[in-house]
Structure formats: C-alpha cells, structure tokens
C-alpha positions as CSV (number, residue, x, y, z in Angstrom):
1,X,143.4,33.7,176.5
2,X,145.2,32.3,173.5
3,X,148.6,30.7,174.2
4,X,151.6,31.9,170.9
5,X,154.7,29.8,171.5
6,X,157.9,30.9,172.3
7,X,160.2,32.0,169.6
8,X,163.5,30.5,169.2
9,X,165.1,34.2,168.6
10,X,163.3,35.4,171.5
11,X,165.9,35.7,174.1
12,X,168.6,36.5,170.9
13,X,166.2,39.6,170.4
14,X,165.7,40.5,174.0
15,X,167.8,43.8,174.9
16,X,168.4,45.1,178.2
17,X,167.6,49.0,178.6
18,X,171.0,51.2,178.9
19,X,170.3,51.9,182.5
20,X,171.5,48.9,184.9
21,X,168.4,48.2,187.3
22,X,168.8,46.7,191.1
23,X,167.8,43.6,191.6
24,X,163.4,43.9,192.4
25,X,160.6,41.4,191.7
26,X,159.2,41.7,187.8
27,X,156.6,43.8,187.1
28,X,153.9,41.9,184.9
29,X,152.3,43.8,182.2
30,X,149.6,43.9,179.7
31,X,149.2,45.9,175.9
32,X,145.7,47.0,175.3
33,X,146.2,47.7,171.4
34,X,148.6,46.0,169.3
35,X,149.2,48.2,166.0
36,X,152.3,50.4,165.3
37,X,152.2,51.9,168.7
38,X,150.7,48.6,170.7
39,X,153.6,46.7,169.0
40,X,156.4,49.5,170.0
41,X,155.3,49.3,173.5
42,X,155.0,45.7,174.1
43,X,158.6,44.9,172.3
44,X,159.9,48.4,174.5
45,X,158.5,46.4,177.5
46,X,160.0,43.1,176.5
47,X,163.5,44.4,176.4
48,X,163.7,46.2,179.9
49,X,164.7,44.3,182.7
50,X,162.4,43.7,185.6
51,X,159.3,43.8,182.9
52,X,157.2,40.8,181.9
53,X,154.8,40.7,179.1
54,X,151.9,38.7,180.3
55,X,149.4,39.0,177.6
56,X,148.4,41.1,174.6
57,X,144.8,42.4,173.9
58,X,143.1,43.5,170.3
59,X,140.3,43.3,168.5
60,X,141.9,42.3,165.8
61,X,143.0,39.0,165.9
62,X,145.7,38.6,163.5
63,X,147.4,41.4,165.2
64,X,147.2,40.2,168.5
65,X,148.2,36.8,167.7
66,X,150.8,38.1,165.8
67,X,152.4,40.4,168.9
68,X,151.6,37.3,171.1
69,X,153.8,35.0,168.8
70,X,156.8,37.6,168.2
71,X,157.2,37.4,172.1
72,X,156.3,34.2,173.2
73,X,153.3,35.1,175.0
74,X,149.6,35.0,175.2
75,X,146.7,37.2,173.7
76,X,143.0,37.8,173.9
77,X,140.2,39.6,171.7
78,X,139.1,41.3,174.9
79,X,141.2,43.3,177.5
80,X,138.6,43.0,180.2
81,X,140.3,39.2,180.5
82,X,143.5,40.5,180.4
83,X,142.5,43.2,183.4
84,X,141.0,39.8,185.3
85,X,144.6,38.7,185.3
86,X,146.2,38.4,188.6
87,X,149.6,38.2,187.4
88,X,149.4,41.4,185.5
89,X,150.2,44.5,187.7
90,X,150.4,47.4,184.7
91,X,148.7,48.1,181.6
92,X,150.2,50.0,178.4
93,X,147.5,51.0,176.2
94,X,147.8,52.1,173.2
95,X,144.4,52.1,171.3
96,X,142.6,54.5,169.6
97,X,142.4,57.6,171.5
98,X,138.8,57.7,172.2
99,X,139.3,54.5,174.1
100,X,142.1,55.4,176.3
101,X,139.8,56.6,179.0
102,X,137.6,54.1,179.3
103,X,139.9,51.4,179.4
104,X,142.1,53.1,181.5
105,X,139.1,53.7,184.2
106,X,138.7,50.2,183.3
107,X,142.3,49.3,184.5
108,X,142.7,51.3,187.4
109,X,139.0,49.9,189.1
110,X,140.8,46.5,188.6
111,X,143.5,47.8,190.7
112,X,146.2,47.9,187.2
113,X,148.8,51.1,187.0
114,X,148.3,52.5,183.7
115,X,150.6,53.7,181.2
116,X,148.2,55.5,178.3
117,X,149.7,56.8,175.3
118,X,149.3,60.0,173.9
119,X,146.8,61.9,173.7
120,X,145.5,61.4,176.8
121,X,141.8,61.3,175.4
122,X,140.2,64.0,173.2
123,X,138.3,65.8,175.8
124,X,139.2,67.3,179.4
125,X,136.5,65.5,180.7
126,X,137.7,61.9,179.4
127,X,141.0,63.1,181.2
128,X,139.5,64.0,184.4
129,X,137.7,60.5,184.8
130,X,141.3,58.8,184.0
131,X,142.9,60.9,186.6
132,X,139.9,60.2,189.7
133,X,140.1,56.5,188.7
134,X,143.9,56.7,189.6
135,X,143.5,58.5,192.4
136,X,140.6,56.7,193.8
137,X,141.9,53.7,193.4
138,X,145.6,54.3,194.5
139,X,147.4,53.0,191.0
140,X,150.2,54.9,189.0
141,X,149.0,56.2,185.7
142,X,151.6,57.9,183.1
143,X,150.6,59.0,179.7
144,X,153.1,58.4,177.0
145,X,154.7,62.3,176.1
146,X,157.5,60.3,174.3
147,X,159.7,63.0,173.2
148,X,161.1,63.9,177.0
149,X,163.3,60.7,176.4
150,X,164.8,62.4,173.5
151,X,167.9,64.0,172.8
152,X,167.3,67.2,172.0
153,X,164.3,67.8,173.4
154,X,165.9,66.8,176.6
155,X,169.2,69.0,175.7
156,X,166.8,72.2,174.8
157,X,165.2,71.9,177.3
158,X,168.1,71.5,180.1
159,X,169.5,74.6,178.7
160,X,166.9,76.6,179.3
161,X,165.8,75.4,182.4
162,X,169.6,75.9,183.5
163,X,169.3,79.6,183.0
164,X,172.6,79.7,180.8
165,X,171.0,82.4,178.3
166,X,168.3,84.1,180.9
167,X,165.3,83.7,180.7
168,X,163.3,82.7,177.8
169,X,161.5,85.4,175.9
170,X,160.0,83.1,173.0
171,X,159.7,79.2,171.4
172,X,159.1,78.7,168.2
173,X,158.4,74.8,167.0
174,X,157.4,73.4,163.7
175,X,156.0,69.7,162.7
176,X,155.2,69.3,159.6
177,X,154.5,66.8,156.8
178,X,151.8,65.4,154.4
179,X,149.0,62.9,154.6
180,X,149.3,59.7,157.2
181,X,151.1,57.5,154.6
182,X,149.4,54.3,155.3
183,X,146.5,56.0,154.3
184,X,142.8,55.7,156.7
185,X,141.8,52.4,155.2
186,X,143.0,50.2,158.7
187,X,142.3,54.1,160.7
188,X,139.1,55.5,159.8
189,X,138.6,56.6,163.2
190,X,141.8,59.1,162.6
191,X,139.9,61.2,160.0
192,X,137.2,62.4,163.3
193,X,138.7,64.8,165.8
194,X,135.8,63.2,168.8
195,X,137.7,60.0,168.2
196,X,141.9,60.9,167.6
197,X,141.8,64.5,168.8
198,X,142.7,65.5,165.2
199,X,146.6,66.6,164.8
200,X,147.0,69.0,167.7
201,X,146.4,65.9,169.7
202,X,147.3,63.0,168.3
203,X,150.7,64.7,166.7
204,X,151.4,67.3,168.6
205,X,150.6,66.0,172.3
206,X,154.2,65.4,171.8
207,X,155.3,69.4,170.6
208,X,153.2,71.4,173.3
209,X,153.9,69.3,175.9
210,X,157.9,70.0,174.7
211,X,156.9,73.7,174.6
212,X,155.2,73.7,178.3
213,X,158.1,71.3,179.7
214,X,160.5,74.0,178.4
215,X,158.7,77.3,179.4
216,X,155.7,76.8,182.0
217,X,152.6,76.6,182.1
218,X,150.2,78.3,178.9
219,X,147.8,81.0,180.0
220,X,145.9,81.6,176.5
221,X,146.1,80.2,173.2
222,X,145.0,82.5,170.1
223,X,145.2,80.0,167.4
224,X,144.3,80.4,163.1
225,X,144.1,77.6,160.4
226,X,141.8,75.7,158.6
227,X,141.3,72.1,156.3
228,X,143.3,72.3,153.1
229,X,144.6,68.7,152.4
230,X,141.6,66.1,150.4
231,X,141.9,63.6,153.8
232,X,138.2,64.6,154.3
233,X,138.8,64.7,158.4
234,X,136.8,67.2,160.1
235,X,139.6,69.0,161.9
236,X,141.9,71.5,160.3
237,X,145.0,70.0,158.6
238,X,147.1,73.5,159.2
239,X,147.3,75.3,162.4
240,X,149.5,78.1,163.8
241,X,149.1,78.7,167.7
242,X,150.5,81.1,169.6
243,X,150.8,80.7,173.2
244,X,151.3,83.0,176.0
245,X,152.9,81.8,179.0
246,X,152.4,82.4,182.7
247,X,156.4,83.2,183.2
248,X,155.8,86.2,180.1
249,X,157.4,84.1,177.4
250,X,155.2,83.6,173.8
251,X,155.7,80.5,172.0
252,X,154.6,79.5,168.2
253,X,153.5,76.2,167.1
254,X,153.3,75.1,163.4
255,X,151.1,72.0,162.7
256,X,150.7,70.6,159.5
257,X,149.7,67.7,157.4
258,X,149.6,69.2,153.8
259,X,153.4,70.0,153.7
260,X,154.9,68.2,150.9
261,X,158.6,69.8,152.0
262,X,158.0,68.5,156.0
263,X,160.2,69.3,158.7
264,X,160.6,69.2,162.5
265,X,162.5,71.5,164.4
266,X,162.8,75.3,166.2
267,X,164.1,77.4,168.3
268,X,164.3,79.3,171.6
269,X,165.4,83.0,171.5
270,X,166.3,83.5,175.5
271,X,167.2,87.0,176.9
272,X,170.9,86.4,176.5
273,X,171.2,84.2,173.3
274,X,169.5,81.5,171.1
275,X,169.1,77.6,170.9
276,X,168.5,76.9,167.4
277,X,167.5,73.2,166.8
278,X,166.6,73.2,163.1
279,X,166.3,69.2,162.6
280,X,165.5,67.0,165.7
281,X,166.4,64.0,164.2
282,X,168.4,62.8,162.0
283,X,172.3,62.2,160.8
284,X,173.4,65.4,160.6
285,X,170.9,67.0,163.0
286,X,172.8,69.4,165.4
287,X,171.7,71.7,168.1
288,X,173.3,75.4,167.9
289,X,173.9,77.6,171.2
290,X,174.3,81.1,170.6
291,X,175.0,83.6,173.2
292,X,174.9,87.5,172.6
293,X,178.2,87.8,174.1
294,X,180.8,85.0,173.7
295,X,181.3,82.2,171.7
296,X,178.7,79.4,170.6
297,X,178.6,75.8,170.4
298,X,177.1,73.4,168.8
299,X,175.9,69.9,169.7
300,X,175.8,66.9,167.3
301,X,172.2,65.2,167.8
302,X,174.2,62.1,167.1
303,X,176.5,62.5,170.6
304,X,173.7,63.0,172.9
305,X,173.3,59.5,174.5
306,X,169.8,59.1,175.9
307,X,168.4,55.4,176.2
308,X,165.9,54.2,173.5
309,X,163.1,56.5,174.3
310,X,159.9,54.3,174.3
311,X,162.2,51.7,176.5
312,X,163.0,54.8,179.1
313,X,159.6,56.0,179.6
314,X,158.1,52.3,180.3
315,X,161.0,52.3,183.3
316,X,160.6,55.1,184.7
317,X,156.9,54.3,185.2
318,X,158.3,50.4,186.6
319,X,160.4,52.7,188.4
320,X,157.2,54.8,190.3
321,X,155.3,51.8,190.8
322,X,158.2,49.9,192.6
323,X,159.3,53.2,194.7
324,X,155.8,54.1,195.2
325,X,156.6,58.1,193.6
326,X,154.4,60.0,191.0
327,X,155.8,59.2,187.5
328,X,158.3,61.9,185.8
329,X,155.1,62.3,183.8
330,X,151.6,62.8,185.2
331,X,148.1,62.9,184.3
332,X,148.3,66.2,185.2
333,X,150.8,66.7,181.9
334,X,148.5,64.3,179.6
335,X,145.6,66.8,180.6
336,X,147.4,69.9,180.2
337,X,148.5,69.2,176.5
338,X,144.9,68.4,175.8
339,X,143.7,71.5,177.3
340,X,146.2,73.4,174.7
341,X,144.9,71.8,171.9
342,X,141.6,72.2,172.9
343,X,142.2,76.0,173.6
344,X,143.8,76.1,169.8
345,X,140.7,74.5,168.3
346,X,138.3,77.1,169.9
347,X,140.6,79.6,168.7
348,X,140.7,78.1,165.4
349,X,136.7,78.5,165.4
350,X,136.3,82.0,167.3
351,X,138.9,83.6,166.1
352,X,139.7,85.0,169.2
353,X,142.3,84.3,172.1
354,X,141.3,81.5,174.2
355,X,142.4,82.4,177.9
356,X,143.6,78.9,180.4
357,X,142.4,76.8,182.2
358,X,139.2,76.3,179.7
C-alpha cells in the first residue's frame, strides 16, 4: 500500500455525525472505488465517530492517491490487498455496479462486513451470490438505498406508515432530468445496462425502493418506454412503470434522462387524504398534508432535521456490526429494487405485465 501524509486541516475538517455514540472500539474500514460516490463515502466515514479509514482502493491511481492524501491515509491499485488487511473490519464499495458483487463475495470470504452501494448489481443472480457470501460467511452486508436518511422521504413515508390518512390507495413519483453532465468520457461503462443497470437501477434504486419502503412489497410491474436522448446507451432513457402492490395499492414511477425541465418529487393519495411532496429538495421544498376532512399542514423540507444522510447510513451499519443486528437495510432490499427494475425492463420489451418475484 501506498502511504499519503496527513493533512494539516484533517482534524479542522473532521465532523462528528449529529447522533452522540457510546463509547466502543473503532471500526476500521476500507473504500473499494474512489470517484464521486467512493470519495462521498470515505469523507462520510471519516467524519463519524467510532470509524477509521484504513486504506483506499482504485484503479486509478490519481484518484486513489488523491482520497488517500485528503484523509491522511493509505491507498492501493488493488483491493484484494486492502481485503488482506487485518486492521480493516468493513468495506464500502462503491465501484462500478458490475463489480459490486464480485468484490463484495470477495470481501465477505475474507471475513469483511460489506456496505455496497446502489444498485446492488445488475442481475438477481449477482445479488443472490452477494447475499450467500454474507450469510455463509457470518458478516453484515448493507447496500447503500441513500434516500431513507432523507427528510422527506423519511417524513412521507412515517405518515403513511402511521395510518393518519388510511391506507394508501396510490404513489405517484417522478425523477427526472437530462444527460449525466460529466458526460461518459471517465464512465463508458454507464452507457451498457449489463454493466450500470441502466437508469431504473443506477438512478432509481433509490425511488422504488422509496416506493416499496412506503407501500409493501410489488407484485407486478407493467412498464412502457423507450431510447430517445443521442447518449447511445442500450437501455431506454424514458420509462413509466406502474406497480401493483401486494397490500392493493398502484404506484407510478417516472424515469427520465431526456428532460430538459427535470424535477423530483410526488405524491401519495391515501384513503382519507393526500401527501403531496412536489420538490424533495431544495430551499423552498415543502411537504403538503391534506386530509378530506379537516385542516392540512404543511411541512418545510428545510425544518426536518435528519443527520447528513450518507454519514447516517455508514452508522447505522457500524451500529449492526457492533450490536450484532441485521442492518436497517438488507440485501434483501438491494435485491428487491433490482428485481423491480428488472420486472420494468421486461415489461418495457414485452409489453406486457410482468408478475413478482421474477
């Protein structure tokens, strides 16, 4: 491994997650993958307390070295030396998604908890060998479904879960914007749905999984779309899926990357009122409660205090591996959004309803 010094700032940029934490013995961690997401997770990991970053992996040098140096640590071209690491207990990887699986079999024979990011890999049966690797060999693994830790996902959600407006009768999300602005130059594996999942995995992992945490498990998927945009991937750029769920609510998802307008938001029509959430983020983003009968509220996006997201997730999955529990998030959760997505393709192709499990 390759030793970065220390940074003087380093300890000026550390941050301490808004949770307090008892007092427990650090957790050391690796990053597999140190672009946007890599770098994210690894500075995420640096500022919550009980965490260690031990070493950083790439390919890539100049990246690597460059996470290594930001936070004082080391890095190596090759993350089979960073899994040979005794001192290194947990592994965040965030590389491409074709590689998730195999490096997180890779991590859990060498007896590492695994924290993946999203997608969990672009086929159920990638998924399945990350999940028997876990279980076989007794280690955590989480996959990184982000947008729980957010505000008003977390908010919508609570409110339906709590029953306030009945039960839900349908879900309606949208996310949608134009080409990946940095363009495919650095990411040409992006542009092939075997090796990113295409955009109802590597986007919207984060907006099904939203849908099922909010309404239960999906039954079928009848899905229509097709390529529009000049990226030249060979998945569709616009998709609309509807999804039937097991508890008799329908939900509608609208992906997109050829939207010059964009957007991200929806809404939940329940049986006794509405939670209308037409920005998720954002200044001015609000959340609007509207019962049938009596008076609505509204909740400023701006009030909800959550943690930082990407800070929460890496503790609560500390958190499991300390207590010993399942993480808030499973395998089980990583699969189930890739299933959707899987089940939108086929629809896509077929044109016909694609009935769950696959």
């Amino acid at each position: 491994m390759h030793q970065s010094p220390s940074p003087n700032r380093k300890e000026t940029l550390k941050k301490r997650t808004a949770r307090k934490l008892k007092k427990m013995e650090t957790i050391g961690v690796g990053v597999i993958g140190c672009g946007g997401m890599g770098r994210s997770l690894a500075t995420s990991a640096d500022a919550v307390e009980g965490i260690e970053v031990i070493s950083v992996s790439d390919v890539q040098e100049a990246l690597a070295e460059k996470l290594a140096t930001d936070l004082g640590t080391s890095y190596t071209l090759d993350y089979h030396e960073l899994l040979g690491d005794d001192r290194i207990r947990a592994v965040l990887i965030a590389s491409p998604p074709f590689m998730h699986s195999p490096m997180a079999v890779d991590a859990a024979n060498a007896g590492k908890h695994v924290f993946s990011e999203k997608p969990m890999a672009p086929t159920l049966e990638a998924c399945d060998a990350m999940i028997a690797a876990a279980e076989e060999n007794g280690v955590k693994l989480t996959i990184g479904l982000v947008c729980r830790y957010h505000g008003t996902h977390s908010v919508v959600r609570d409110i339906v879960q709590s029953g306030e407006l009945g039960a839900p009768a349908c879900m309606m999300v949208h996310r949608i914007g134009g080409p990946w602005r940095s363009g495919y130059s650095h990411t040409p594996w992006r542009l092939e749905r075997a090796k990113s999942g295409g955009t109802l995995m590597e986007i919207n992992a984060h907006e099904i999984d939203f849908m099922r945490w909010t309404c239960g498990d999906v039954t079928a998927v009848y899905a229509a779309g097709g390529q529009y945009g000049p990226d030249g991937s060979d998945y569709p750029d616009v998709v609309l899926a509807s999804l039937q769920f097991a508890n008799g609510a329908v939900g509608l998802l609208h992906s997109s990357h050829v939207s010059a307008v964009g957007g991200y938001g929806g809404r939940v029509d329940c049986e006794g009122g509405s939670i209308y959430f037409p920005q998720i983020w954002g200044g001015d983003a609000a959340i609007q409660i509207k019962p049938f009968e009596g008076e609505g509220r509204q909740i400023k996006v701006a009030d909800i205090e959550v943690p930082p997201p990407v800070q929460e997730e890496i503790r609560v999955f500390v958190d499991a591996i300390h207590n010993d529990t399942s993480p808030p998030i499973t395998g089980l959760d990583g699969r189930a959004a890739a299933e959707i997505a899987l089940a939108a393709y086929q629809s896509v192709e077929s044109g016909q309803p694609v009935p769950l499990p696959l």
